[in-house]
C-alpha angles and dihedrals in degrees: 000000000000118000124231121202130164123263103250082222095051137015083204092068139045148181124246116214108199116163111310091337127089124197148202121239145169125225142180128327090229095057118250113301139188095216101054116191134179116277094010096118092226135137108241111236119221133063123312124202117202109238099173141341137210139194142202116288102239101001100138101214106102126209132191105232137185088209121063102245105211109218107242119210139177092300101056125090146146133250119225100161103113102208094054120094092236089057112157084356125119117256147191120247140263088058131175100213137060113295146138121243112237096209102077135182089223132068098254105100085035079124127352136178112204112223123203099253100146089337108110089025110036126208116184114241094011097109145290135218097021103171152154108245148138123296144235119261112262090026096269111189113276121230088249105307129097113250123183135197097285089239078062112046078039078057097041097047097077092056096036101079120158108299104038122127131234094202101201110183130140104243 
């Protein structure tokens, strides 16, 4: 389990326990909220369990993972629209609906564990692509996921199999 609190400087940030380390991590730009909903920009709190992960097609750094990271490429993507049947599901591209494209030009899906927030029960409208993933340089607010410095989510995936649990509260 590794445990996620805000920052008392900033709601936008937080800092990870795990074991004896203790990490720096950017949430949401909404804070972190109880009632998620798509678009919020909010970090969803409650425990999130990692169901997959998946990494950047190409990209050279290797890292030793308990969860089998997928390599994404052109045609992968994500859907966020809330009224379509593939909502917060990966799909293929070219797709008609709302979605994010998973391979990125910057560094942010590098490397990615996908947590169960509205995955294995799905709510309309109570968010989508909600992941673990690299941040940006300088720790810029997420749109609702946890991202970490990339050396440390590089440190964190050999101990971060399926089943763990990502614990957001506040306090």
């Amino acid at each position: 389990m590794l445990a996620i609190r805000p920052s008392p400087l900033d709601p936008r940030r937080a800092h990870v326990r795990f074991g004896p380390l203790t990490l720096d991590a950017a949430l949401g730009i909404g804070g972190m909220t109880a009632f998620k909903r798509e678009g919020d920009g909010a970090t969803p709190i409650g425990s999130l369990e990692v169901l997959s992960g998946f990494r950047k097609g190409g990209y050279k750094a290797i890292a030793p993972a308990r969860v089998e990271l997928h390599r994404t490429g052109r045609g992968d993507g994500w859907c966020d629209a809330p009224g379509h049947a593939a909502y917060n599901r990966p799909v293929r591209l070219p797709f008609a609906a709302s979605h994010e494209k998973l391979l990125r030009e910057d560094c942010l899906y590098n490397f990615v564990l996908v947590v169960d927030w509205n995955f294995r029960q799905r709510r309309r409208g109570a968010g989508s692509a909600i992941f673990v993933h690299v941040a940006k340089p300088g720790f810029p607010p997420t749109q609702g996921c946890i991202a970490f410095r990339e050396r440390d989510l590089i440190r964190l995936l050999p101990h971060v199999g399926r089943g763990a649990r990502f614990l957001v509260r506040r306090s």
